[in-house]
NUZA-111999 format. One record per residue (C-alpha): residue number from 1; x, y, z; residue in three letters. Coordinates in steps of 0.02 Angstrom, whole numbers. Example, Ala and Ser with C-alpha at 12.3 -4.5 7.8 and 13.67 -1.06 7.14 Angstrom:
     i       c1       c2       c3    aa
     1      615     -225      390   ALA
     2      684      -53      357   SER
//
This chain:
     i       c1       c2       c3    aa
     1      -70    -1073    -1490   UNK
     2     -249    -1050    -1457   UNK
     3     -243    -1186    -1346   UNK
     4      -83    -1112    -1229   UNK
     5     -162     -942    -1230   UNK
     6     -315    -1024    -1138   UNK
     7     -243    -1131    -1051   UNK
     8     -141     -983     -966   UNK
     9     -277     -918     -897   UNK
    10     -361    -1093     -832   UNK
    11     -383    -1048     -621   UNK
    12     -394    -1237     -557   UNK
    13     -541    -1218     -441   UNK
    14     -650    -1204     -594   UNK
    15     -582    -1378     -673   UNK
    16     -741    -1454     -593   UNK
    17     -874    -1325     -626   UNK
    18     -852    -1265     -820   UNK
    19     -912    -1080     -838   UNK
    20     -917     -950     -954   UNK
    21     -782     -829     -957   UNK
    22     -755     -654     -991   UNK
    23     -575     -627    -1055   UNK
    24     -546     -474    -1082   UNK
    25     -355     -422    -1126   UNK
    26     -293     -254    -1133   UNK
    27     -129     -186    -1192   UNK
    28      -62     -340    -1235   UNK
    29      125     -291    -1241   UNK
    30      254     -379    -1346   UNK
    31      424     -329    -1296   UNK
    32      512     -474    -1375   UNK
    33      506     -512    -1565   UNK
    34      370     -650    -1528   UNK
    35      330     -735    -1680   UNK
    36      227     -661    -1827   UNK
    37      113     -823    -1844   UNK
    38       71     -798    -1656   UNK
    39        4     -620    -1702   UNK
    40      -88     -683    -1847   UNK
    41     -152     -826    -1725   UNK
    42     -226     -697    -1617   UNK
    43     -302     -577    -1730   UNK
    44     -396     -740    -1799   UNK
    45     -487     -754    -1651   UNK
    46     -673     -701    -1636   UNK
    47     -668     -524    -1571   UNK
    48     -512     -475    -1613   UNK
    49     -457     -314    -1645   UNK
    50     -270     -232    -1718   UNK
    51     -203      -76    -1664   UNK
    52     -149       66    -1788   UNK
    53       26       57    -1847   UNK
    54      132      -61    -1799   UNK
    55       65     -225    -1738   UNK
    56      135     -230    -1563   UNK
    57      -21     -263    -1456   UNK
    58     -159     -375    -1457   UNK
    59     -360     -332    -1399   UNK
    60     -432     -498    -1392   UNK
    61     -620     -501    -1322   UNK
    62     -675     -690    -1332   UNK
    63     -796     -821    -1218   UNK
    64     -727     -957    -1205   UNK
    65     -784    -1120    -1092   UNK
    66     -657    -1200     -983   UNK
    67     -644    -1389     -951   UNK
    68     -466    -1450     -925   UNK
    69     -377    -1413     -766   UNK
    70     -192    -1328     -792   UNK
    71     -125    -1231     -642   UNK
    72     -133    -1053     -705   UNK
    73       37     -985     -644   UNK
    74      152    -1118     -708   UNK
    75       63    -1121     -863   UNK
    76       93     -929     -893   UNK
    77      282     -937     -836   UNK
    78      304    -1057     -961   UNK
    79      202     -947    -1111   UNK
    80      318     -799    -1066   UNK
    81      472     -891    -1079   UNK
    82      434     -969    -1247   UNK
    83      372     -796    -1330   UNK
    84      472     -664    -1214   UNK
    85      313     -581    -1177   UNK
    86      314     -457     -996   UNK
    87      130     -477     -912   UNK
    88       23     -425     -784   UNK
    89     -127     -499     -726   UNK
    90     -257     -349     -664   UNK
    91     -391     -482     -639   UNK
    92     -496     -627     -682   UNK
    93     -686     -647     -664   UNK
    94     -791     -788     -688   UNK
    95     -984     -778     -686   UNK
    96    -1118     -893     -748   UNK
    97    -1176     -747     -841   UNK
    98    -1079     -595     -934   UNK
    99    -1090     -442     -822   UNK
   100    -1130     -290     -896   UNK
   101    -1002     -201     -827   UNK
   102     -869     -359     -870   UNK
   103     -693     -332     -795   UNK
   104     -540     -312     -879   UNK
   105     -387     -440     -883   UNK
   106     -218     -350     -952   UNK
   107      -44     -391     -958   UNK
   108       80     -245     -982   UNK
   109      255     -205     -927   UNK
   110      242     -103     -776   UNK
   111      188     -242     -643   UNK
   112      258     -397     -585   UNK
   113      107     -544     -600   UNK
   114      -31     -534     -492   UNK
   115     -141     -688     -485   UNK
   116     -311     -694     -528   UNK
   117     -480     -730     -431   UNK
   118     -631     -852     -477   UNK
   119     -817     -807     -432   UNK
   120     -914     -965     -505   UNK
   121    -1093     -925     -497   UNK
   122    -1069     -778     -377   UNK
   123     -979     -874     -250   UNK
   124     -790     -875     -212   UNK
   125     -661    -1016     -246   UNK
   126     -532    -1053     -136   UNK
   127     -362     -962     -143   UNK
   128     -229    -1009     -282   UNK
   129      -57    -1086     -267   UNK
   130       71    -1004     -224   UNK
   131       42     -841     -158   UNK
   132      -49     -755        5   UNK
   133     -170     -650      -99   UNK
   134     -313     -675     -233   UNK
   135     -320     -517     -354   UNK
   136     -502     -507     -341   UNK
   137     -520     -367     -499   UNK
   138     -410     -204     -411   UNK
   139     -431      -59     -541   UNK
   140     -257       14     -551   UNK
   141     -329      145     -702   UNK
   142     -374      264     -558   UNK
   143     -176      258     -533   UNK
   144     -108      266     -701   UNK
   145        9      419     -660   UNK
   146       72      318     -516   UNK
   147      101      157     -593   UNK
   148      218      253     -754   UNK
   149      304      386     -615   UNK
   150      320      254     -490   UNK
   151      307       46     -552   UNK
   152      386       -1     -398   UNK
   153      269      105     -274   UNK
   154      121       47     -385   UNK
   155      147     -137     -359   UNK
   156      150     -112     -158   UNK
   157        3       -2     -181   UNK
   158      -90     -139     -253   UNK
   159      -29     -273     -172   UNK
   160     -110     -191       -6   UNK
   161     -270     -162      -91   UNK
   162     -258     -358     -114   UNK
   163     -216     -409       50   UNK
   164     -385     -285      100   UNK
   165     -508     -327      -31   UNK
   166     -469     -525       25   UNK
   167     -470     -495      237   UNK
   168     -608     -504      355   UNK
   169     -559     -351      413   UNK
   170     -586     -329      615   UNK
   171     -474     -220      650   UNK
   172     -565      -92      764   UNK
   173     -455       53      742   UNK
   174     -513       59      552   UNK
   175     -636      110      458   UNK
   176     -626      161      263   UNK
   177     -664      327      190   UNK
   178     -798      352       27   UNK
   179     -725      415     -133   UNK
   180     -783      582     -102   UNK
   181     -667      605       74   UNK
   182     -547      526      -28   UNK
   183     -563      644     -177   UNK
   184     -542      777      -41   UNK
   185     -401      731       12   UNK
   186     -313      737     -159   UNK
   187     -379      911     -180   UNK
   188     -230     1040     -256   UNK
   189     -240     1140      -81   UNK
   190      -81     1229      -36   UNK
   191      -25     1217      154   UNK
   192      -58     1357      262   UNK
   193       10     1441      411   UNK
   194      -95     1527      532   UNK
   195     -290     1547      583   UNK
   196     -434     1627      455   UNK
   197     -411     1799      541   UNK
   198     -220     1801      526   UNK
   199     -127     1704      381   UNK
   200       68     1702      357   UNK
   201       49     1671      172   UNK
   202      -45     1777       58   UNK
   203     -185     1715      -74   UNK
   204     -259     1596       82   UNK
   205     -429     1672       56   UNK
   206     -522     1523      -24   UNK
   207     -411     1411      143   UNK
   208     -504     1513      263   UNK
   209     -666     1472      190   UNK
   210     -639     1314      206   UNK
   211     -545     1296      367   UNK
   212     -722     1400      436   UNK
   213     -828     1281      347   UNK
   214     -754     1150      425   UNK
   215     -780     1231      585   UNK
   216     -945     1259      569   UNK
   217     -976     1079      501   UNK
   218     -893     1006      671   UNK
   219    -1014     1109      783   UNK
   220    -1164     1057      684   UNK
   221    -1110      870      676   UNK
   222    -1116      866      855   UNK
   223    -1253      990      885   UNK
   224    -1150     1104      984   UNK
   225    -1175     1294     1015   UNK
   226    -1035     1416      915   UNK
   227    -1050     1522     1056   UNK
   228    -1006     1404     1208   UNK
   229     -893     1283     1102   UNK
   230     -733     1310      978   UNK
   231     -680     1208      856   UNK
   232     -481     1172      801   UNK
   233     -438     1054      648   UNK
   234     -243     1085      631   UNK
   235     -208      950      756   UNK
   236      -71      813      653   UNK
   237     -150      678      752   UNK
   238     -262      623      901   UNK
   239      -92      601     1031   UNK
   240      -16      772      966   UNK
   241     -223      822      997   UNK
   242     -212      749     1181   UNK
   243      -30      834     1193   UNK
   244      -84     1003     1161   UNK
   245     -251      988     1266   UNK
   246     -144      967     1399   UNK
   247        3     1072     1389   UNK
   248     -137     1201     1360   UNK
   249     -238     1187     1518   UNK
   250      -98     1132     1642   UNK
   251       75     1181     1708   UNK
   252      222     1056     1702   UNK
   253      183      915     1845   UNK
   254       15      967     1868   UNK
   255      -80      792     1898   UNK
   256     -187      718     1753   UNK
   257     -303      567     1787   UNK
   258     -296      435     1669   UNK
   259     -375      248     1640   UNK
   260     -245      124     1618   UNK
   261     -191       76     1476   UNK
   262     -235     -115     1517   UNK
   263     -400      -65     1582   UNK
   264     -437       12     1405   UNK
   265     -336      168     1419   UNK
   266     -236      260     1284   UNK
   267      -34      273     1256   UNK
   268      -54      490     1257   UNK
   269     -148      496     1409   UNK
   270       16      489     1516   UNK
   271       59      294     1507   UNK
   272      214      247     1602   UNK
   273      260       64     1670   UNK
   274      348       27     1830   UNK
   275      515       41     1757   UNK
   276      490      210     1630   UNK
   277      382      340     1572   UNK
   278      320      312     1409   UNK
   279      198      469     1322   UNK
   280      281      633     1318   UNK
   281      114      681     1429   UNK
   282      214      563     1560   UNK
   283      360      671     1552   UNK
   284      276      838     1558   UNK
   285      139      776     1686   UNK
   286      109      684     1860   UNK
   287       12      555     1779   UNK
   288      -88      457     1865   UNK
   289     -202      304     1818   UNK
   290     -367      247     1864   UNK
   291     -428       66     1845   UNK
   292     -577      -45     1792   UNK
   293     -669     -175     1932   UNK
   294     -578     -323     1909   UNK
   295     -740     -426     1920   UNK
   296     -855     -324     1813   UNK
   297     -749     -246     1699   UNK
   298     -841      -80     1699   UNK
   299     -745       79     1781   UNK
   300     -710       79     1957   UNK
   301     -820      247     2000   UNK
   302     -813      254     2180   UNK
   303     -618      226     2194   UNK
   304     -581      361     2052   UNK
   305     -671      441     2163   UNK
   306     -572      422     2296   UNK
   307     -423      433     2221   UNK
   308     -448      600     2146   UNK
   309     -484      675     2320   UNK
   310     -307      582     2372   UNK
   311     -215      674     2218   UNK
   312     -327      826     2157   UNK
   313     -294      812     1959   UNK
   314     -313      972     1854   UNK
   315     -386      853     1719   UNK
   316     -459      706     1711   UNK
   317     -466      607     1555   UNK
   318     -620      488     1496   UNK
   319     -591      372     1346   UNK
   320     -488      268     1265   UNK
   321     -418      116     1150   UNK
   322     -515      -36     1227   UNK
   323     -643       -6     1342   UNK
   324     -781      -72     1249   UNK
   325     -933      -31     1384   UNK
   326    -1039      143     1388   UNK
   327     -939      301     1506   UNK
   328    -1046      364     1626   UNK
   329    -1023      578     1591   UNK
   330    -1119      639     1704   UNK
   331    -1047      552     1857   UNK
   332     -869      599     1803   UNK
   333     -926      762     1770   UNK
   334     -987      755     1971   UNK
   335     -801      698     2027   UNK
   336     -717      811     1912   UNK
   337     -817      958     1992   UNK
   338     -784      893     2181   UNK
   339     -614      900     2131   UNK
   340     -593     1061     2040   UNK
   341     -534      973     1895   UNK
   342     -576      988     1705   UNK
   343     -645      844     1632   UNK
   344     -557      778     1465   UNK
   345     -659      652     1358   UNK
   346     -536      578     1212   UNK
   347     -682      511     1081   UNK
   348     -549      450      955   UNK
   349     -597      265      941   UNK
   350     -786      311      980   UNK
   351     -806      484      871   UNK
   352     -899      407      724   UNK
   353    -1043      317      859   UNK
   354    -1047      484      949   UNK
   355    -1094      567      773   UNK
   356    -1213      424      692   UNK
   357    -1309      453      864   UNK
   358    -1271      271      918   UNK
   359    -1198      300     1108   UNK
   360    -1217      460     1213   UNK
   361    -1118      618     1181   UNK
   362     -979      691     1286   UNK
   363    -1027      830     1246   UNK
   364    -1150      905     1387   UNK
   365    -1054      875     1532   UNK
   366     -872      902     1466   UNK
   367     -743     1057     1437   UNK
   368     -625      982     1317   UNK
   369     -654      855     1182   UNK
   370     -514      770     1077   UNK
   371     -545      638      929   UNK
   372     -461      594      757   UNK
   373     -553      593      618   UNK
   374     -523      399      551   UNK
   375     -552      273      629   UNK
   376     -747      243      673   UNK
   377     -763      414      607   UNK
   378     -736      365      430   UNK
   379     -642      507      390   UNK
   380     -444      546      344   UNK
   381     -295      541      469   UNK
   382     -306      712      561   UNK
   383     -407      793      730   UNK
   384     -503      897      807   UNK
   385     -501      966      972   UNK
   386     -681     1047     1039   UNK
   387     -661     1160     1195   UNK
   388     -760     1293     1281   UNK
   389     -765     1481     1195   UNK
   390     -644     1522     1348   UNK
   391     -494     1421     1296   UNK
   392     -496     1482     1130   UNK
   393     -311     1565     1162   UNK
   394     -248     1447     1256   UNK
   395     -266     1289     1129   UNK
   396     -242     1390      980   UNK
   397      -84     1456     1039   UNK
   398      -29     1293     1079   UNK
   399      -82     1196      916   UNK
   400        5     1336      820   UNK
   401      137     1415      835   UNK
   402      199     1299      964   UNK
   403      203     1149      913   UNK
   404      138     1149      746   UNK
   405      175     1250      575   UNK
   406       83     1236      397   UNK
   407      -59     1135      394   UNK
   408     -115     1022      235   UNK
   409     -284     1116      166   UNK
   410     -330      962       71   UNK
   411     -337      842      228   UNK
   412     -445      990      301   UNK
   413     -554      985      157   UNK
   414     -589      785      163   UNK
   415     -618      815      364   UNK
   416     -745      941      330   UNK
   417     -831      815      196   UNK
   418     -832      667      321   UNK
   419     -902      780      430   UNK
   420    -1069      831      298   UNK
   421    -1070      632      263   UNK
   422    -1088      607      474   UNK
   423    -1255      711      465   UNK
   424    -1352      605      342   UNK
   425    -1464      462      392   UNK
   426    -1375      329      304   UNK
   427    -1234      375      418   UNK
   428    -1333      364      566   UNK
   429    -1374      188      522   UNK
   430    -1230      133      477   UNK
   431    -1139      169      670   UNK
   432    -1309       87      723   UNK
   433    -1267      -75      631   UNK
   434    -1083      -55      697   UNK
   435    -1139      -57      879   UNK
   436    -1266     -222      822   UNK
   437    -1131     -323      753   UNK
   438    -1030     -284      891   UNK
   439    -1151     -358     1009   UNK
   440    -1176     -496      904   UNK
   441     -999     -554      868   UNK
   442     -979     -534     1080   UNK
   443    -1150     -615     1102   UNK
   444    -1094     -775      964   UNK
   445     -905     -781     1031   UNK
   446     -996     -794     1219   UNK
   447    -1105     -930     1182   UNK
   448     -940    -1027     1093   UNK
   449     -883    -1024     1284   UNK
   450     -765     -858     1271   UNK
   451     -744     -711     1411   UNK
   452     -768     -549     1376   UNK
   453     -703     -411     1435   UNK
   454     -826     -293     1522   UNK
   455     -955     -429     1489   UNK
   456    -1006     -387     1335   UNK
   457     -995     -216     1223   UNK
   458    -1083      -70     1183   UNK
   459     -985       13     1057   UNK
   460     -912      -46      889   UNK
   461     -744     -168      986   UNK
   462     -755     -323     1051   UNK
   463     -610     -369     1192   UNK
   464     -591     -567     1204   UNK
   465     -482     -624     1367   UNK
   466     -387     -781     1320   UNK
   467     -310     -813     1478   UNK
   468     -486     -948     1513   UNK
   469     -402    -1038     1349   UNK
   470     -224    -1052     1378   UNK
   471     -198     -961     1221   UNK
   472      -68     -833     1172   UNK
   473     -139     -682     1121   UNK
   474       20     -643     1005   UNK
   475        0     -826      910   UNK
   476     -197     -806      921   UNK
   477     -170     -644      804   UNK
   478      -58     -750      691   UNK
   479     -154     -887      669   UNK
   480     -300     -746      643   UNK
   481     -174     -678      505   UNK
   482     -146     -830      436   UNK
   483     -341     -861      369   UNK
   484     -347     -674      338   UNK
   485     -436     -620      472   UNK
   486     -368     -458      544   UNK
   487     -384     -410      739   UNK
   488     -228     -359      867   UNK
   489     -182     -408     1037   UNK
   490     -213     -300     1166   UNK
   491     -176     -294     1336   UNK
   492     -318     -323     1465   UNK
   493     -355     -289     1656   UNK
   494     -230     -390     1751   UNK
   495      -95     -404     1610   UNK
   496       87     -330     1662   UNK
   497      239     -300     1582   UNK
   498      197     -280     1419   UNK
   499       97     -437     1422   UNK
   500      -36     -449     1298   UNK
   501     -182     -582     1359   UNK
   502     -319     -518     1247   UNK
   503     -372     -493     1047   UNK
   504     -468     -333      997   UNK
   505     -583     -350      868   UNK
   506     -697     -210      787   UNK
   507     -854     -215      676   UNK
   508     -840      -59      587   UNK
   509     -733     -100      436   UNK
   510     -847     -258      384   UNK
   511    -1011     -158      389   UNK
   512     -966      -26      300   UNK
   513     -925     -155      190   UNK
   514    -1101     -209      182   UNK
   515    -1079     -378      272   UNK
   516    -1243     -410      347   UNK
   517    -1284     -436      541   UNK
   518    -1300     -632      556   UNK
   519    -1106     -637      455   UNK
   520    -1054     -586      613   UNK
   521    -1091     -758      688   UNK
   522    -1012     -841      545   UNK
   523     -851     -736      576   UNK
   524     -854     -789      790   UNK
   525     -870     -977      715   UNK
   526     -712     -947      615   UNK
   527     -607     -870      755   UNK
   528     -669     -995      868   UNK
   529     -594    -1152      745   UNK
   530     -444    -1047      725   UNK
   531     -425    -1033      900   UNK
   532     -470    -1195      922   UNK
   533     -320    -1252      801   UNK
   534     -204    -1133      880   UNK
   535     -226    -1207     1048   UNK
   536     -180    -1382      983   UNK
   537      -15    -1321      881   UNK
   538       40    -1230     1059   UNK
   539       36    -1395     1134   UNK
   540      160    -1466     1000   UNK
   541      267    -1332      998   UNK
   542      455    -1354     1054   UNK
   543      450    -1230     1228   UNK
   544      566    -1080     1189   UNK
   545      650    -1021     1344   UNK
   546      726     -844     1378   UNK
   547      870     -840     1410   UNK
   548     1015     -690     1447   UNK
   549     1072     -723     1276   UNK
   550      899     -725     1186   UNK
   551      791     -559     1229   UNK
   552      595     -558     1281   UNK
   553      580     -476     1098   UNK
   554      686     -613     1007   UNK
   555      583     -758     1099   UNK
   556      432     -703     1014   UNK
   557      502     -686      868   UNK
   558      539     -875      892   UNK
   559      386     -937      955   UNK
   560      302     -850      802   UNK
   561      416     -916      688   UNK
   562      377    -1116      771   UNK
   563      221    -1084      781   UNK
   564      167    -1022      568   UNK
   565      319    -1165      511   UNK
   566      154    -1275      599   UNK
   567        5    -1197      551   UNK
   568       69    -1195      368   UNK
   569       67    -1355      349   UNK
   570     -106    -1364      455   UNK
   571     -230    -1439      331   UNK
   572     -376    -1346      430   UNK
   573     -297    -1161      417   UNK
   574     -326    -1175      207   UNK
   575     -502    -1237      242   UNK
   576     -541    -1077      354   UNK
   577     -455     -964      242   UNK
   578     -567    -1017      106   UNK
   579     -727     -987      227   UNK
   580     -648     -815      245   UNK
   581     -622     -771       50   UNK
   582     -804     -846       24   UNK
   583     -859     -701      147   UNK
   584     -774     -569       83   UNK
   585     -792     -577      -95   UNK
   586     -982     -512      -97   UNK
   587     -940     -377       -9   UNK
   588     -778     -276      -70   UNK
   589     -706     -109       13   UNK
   590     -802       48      -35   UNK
   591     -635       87     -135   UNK
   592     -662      -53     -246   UNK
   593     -780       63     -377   UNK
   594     -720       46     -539   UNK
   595     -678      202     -630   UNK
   596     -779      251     -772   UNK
//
């Protein structure tokens, strides 16, 4: 028995390199009548511990050193059949020497199994059998409530935390909030209608205070003036942010300059294709785009320029989703003014460089700011909106009662944290290191023979064209899946149609991670042999042709489907994915902090 009940736990990567190992099981729950000799097998073990009362768990704290190589999964399946026993696997570390803080491996009813990860001498083994996920030690204790309300909620819950803690994570709309803006934002804070000087509800007195705090945290972050600027936080999101901006400051079909959304533009700014109008800002607005210089990449100044004086926008809007190369303010500011427009500057993608200092603020040469308050921000899902003291009506009015009711206190709260966190040094540093890695990953990714958009970058995203490489940008993100590296496609100058030709990538989530600067060339190396293989499997692939019975969407859903049945079965895509988890597991989300 002793024998099975180590051999369960055997993770085949170690078979060559024996280790010691920390087992450490907790609520060992017997739901079947499992034989009495097994109990008294258990409890002979060194370490062992009964409960009180009746014996129906099992503590067993033991070091034991592993030789024999059993694949752990099958070998488990075939110990719960035999004694009837319900487990789940919260995690399994190996180390060459007993942490201090040593991690716990349980097996209790309220979880399907989870699978376990290996560090051997501080260093990652390759994935196990039979799933897409290593459970590299999630805590679930944090989520106990959860996990007895909700068992079915709790397992997607941590599955996700899996599929994080194992990606190289560069997707550049994310970020990750600490445990304080996350404490925040689970704050008992009771929604509120209504502004600080007039409240719908009574009892909101503590809500004002901190609905002015925040306030007054926003101004400082940014080191604006409370008597030129004004501050709202209500906003749901950064497009109902945009949405109100506008429908604030202009008349229905007054004309609103935008960049294009393939030129790095953003979905609220008044997209519409040649066929339909997309954003309700399209509906409500003459929208009208600006472009990039096809050769350079960088914004076409001198025929926005031109353009405005054709079409005389109200607003013009700076910013967006993929432009990855510095805006130059003060020269908008000058067409804007020619113009008689107001200039617009969405920050949403760019707040949290703006605030750690890293790139040059909006700010001076602006009237209206909009950002959200995640992505490089590090902060929860929600916006702000900074205009000048003068439309203080007009927006407020707009965000509520217009278009908006109660507001959630507690997200307000965790905004107003992430803002005190943006002031502090460490902060500061950290955007600087975003913008560095970003430069490097471009700069590595360039010298592996790749365009990039705009040249190069000089914020925290990274646009790749793939059109040079013959590659799909919707398989390139696969295949990218497929090792666990995370990215999107985007669509790039030139693209049409909903044609995606590029992959965004972002540095943000990885160094907040703490992955250091030169990883960053290690990661372009890896999408590069990804790519590389991806390229190659296109060439095998059977073509799929559209036809009036199989719909643009469908196709894709076909050539996706070819295209992982190959790259399965790819002996090179395991081999990367193992490069990946060897990254990764030294440097875990900021959510992965054990609770005391």
């Amino acid at each position: 028995m002793e024998g099975l009940i180590v051999y369960c736990l055997i993770y085949p990567a170690l078979a060559a390199h024996p280790v010691s190992l920390w087992l450490d099981f907790d609520d060992v729950q017997l739901l079947g009548q499992a034989p009495r000799s097994l109990l008294r097998n258990l409890q002979e073990w060194p370490g062992c511990s009964r409960d009180q009362g009746e014996l129906q768990s099992v503590r067993v704290h033991s070091i034991i050193l592993i030789r024999q190589e059993i694949k752990a999964m099958k070998a488990c399946a075939y110990i719960f059949s035999f004694l009837d026993l319900s487990a789940t696997f919260d995690y399994l570390h190996c180390y060459s020497q007993i942490p201090a803080n040593r991690p716990t491996f349980s097996m209790n009813r309220d979880s399907q199994l989870a699978s376990p990860q290996s560090h051997a001498n501080g260093r990652a083994n390759s994935h196990f059998t039979g799933s897409s996920y290593t459970d590299t030690g999630i805590d679930m204790n944090r989520f106990q409530h959860l996990r007895q309300a909700d068992p079915e909620g709790a397992l997607l819950l941590r599955r996700e935390m899996s599929r994080d803690m194992n990606s190289l994570n560069l997707s550049a709309p994310e970020s990750y909030m600490t445990l304080a803006v996350r404490e925040a934002l689970g704050a008992p804070l009771p929604p509120s209608e209504g502004y600080p000087d007039r409240r719908y509800h009574s009892g909101r007195h503590i809500v004002n205070e901190i609905e002015e705090l925040c306030w007054r945290r926003a101004l400082e972050t940014f080191d604006l003036s409370a008597e030129t600027w004004g501050v709202n936080v209500q906003a749901f999101s950064g497009s109902l942010a945009n949405l109100y901006t506008y429908t604030a400051l202009l008349e229905p079909g007054d004309t609103l300059f935008h960049m294009d959304l393939s030129h790095g533009g953003h979905l609220s700014h008044g997209h519409q294709t040649s066929k339909r109008k997309v954003s309700e800002s399209a509906f409500k607005f003459n929208a009208v785009a600006y472009h990039v210089n096809l050769e350079t990449g960088i914004i076409d100044y001198d025929g926005l320029h031109e353009l405005a004086q054709q079409h005389k926008p109200k607003i013009i809007t700076v910013g967006g989703s993929s432009y990855s190369r510095l805006i130059d303010y003060e020269t908008m500011r000058k067409i804007a003014d020619d113009v008689g427009a107001l200039l617009h500057c969405d920050m949403a993608h760019f707040c949290g460089l703006v605030a750690g200092r890293a790139i040059p603020s909006p700010f001076p040469h602006c009237h209206v700011v909009t950002t959200t308050t995640y992505k490089s921000f590090c902060g929860p899902k929600g916006a702000i909106i900074f205009y000048r003291s003068w439309m203080k009506d007009k927006i407020n009015s707009t965000v509520f009662p217009r278009y908006q009711a109660a507001r959630d206190y507690s997200v307000v709260l965790a905004i107003s944290v992430a803002l005190r966190q943006s002031q502090s040094s460490v902060y500061r540093e950290q955007q600087r290191q975003v913008v560095e890695a970003s430069r490097m990953l471009a700069a590595s990714l360039i010298e592996l023979g790749y365009t990039i958009v705009g040249g190069g970058t000089d914020t925290h995203m990274v646009i790749i064209d793939l059109r040079p490489r013959k590659i799909d940008a919707a398989v390139a993100e696969k295949a990218l899946e497929l090792i666990n590296i995370i990215c999107n496609q985007n669509s790039i100058p030139g693209d049409q149609g909903g044609n995606c030709s590029g992959l965004r990538l972002g540095t943000p989530p990885m160094v907040l991670r703490g992955m250091p600067l030169l990883a960053f060339n290690k990661a372009a190396v890896l999408i590069h042999q990804a790519l590389e293989i991806t390229h190659k499997i296109q060439a095998e692939m059977v073509p799929c042709q559209q036809t009036s019975a199989c719909s643009r969407q469908s196709r894709r859903v076909r050539i996706l489907e070819q295209f992982v049945a190959i790259a399965q079965k790819h002996s090179m895509i395991e081999d990367l994915k193992s490069q990946v988890a060897f990254i990764v597991s030294a440097h875990p989300p900021p959510w992965h902090e054990r609770s005391s």
